[in-house]
C-alpha angles and dihedrals in degrees: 000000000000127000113256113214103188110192125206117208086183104183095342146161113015093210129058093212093060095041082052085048089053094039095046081046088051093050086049090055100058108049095090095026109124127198089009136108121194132202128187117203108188127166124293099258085056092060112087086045093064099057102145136143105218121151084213110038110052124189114228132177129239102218134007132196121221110234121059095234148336138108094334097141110208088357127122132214139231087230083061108052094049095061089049077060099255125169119177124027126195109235116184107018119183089228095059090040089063105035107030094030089232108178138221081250101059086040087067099053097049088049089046086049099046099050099052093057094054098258111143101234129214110206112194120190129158136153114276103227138015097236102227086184080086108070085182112086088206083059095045088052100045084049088052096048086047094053098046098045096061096050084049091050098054094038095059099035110150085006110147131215094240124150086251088060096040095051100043108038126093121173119215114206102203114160106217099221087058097065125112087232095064119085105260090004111175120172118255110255114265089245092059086038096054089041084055101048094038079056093048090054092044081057105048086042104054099039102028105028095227104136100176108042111140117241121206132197108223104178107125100307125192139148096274089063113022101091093053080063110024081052093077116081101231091055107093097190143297131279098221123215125181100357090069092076093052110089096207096049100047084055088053100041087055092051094046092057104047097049 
């Protein structure tokens, strides 16, 4: 299975002329890109702008709300995303955890949402803090599973394993106290990263029967550091943050994960 590079663009960047310029950078880029399959994910006022049909270079949402329509004020639909030609769709974010309180149960809703009306959903989960407290690694880890496992549990609640399901969910691990954005952020090392996500699948596999879900890192990813994960077989790809809106790193990410 190919590697997936999804690549969030988050509120960024100010001008449309330099999102087409990204965008146009990002199209460039794949032509030639083997074994790889990229996804923008730029905001919301970008997206009818970026109507292509590329089999490499794939469009995908940052956010996503859970009804069709109705009295959402500000909000956007799954119905309508996939009529700007939209394909995949970020649900969960940690971001959004943190800043908008959005809770396991609206997540739910918006993966349930998602799914039925045929958007591919990246559910990112990931514990909020590394607990220094706990100095054991073993402890750190099993914190970690524990944590994982419950946001799993409530965002895929009555979840089934069709083949809808199956086929369009990937799940992104990004520990929250990795990120760039976080004061002193450093990426988890790629040994506690592939333990994580070989957890993640035994997971999905055992309670929802689903045996070939991907499973994405998604802490503070760039070109300096993606090989030492992508390079393990159970890692399906990265979810990119701040480095997608670098032209230089996103040439080089994409290099690094095709040779």
């Amino acid at each position: 299975m190919n590697k997936i590079i999804i690549f969030n663009w988050k509120m960024a960047p100010d001008l449309l002329k330099e999102a087409e310029r990204l965008l146009a950078y990002n199209l460039r880029l794949t032509i030639n890109s083997k074994n790889v399959e990229i996804v923008v994910c730029p905001p919301f006022v970008y997206l009818p702008k970026f109507k292509i049909k590329n089999l490499k270079l794939k469009i995908g949402a940052q956010n996503v709300f859970w009804a069709d329509n109705g009295a959402y004020t500000g909000e956007i639909s799954p119905k309508m995303l996939k009529n700007l030609g939209v394909e995949y769709v970020i649900i969960g974010h940690s971001e959004r955890r943190k800043y908008l309180n959005e809770t396991d149960e609206m997540i739910n809703k918006k993966v349930l949402a998602a799914l039925k009306s045929g958007l591919k959903v990246i559910l990112c989960v990931g514990e909020s803090s590394r607990k220094s407290q706990i100095a054991n690694r073993k402890a750190q880890i099993s914190y970690a599973k524990q944590y994982v496992k419950k946001q799993l549990q409530k965002d895929l609640k009555t979840i089934s394993a069709s083949r809808l399901a199956i086929n369009n969910l990937i799940i992104a691990y990004e520990p929250v106290w990795a990120l760039s954005t976080n004061k002193n952020g450093q990426p988890d090392t790629p040994a506690d990263a592939l333990e994580m996500i070989k957890f993640i699948k035994q997971l999905l596999n055992t309670k929802y029967q689903m045996l070939n879900t991907r499973v994405l890192y998604g802490g503070s990813v760039d070109s300096k550091n993606i090989k030492n994960f992508i390079k393990y077989e159970e890692i399906d790809g990265a979810l990119v943050g701040n480095a997608s809106l670098k032209i230089e790193e996103v040439k080089k990410i994409i290099c690094q994960t095709t040779t």
